[in-house]
N, C-alpha and C positions, 0 to 999 in steps of 0.2 A: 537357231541363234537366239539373241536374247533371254540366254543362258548364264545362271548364278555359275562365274568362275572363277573369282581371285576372292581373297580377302585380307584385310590386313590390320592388323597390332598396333596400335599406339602404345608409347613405351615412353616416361621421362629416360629409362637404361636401357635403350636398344639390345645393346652387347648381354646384358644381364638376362632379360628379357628372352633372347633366344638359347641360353643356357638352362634355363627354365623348364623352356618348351621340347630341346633336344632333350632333354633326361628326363622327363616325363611323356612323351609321345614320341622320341625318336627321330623326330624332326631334322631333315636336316637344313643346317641356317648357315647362310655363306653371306658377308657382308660385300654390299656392290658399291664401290667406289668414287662408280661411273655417274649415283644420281647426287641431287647438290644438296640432297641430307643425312643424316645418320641412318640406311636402309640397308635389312637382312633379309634376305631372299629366301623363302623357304619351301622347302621340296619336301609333300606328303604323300601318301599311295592314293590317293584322290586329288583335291582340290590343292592346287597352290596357293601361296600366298608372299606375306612380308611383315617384317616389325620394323616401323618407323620409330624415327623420331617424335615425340608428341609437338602439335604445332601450338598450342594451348596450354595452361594449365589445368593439372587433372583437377577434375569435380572433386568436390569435398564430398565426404561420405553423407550419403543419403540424400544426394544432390541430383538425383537421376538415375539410367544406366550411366556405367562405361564399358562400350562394347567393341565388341570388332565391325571393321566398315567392312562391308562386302562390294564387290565390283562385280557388273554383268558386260559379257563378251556381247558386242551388238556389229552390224554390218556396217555402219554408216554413224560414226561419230555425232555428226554435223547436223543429220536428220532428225536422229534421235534426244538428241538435246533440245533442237526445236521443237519436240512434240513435248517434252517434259515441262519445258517455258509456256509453253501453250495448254498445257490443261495443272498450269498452280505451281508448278515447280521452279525453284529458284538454285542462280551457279551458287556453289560455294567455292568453290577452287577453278576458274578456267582450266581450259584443255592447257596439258601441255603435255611434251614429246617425253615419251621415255627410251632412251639410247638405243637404238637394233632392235625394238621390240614393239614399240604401243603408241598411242594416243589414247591419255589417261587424262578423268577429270572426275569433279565431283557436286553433285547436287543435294539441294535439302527438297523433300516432298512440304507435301502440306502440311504436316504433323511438324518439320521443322528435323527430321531423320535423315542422317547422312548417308548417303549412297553413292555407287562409282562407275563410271560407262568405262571400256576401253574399246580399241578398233585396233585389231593385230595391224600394224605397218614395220614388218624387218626392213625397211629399207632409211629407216630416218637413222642418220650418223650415230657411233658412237661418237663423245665428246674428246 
């Protein structure tokens, strides 16, 4: 466990965004209804992922990276995030529930770098 396995796309064009990525890696991107922003689901021969909605305005050029967040599968949400607070790490997005599927959140390390915990839970409702 504690294993790099989702990652995901910020996008101001979602829709555009995953046309992109289907025609140049095959991707495939199915838009999920279910969460409460603009999110494409995407199915690779490895690692899964998603292209969200941006929550921010993009960085202006040579303002930084902009990158993809990557998420790690852990056993224990709740624990894990308390050890993250406990050696420097700050929330940046609380947990919240993703429909049939996760307990999803997001932290920044000490450097100030976005990263993502989920905890497989199929049992939290679709909405």
């Amino acid at each position: 466990m504690n294993t790099l396995a989702y990652f995901e796309i910020q996008s101001s064009n979602p829709a555009k965004t995953a046309e992109f990525y289907t025609a140049i890696f095959g991707w495939q991107c199915t838009e999920d209804t279910t969460m409460p922003i603009p999110y494409w689901r995407i199915k690779t021969d490895s690692i899964n992922g998603a292209i969200l909605q941006r929550p921010a305005a993009q960085p202006a050029p040579e303002q930084g990276t902009n990158a993809f967040t990557c998420s790690f599968q852990v056993e224990n949400f709740d624990a894990m995030a308390a050890t993250i607070l406990a050696q420097g790490g700050t929330v940046a997005m609380p947990k919240f529930p993703v429909p049939g599927t996760c307990w999803q959140g997001y932290f920044l390390d000490p450097e100030g770098n976005v990263f993502g915990l989920f905890e497989v839970d199929e049992t939290i409702p679709n909405y």
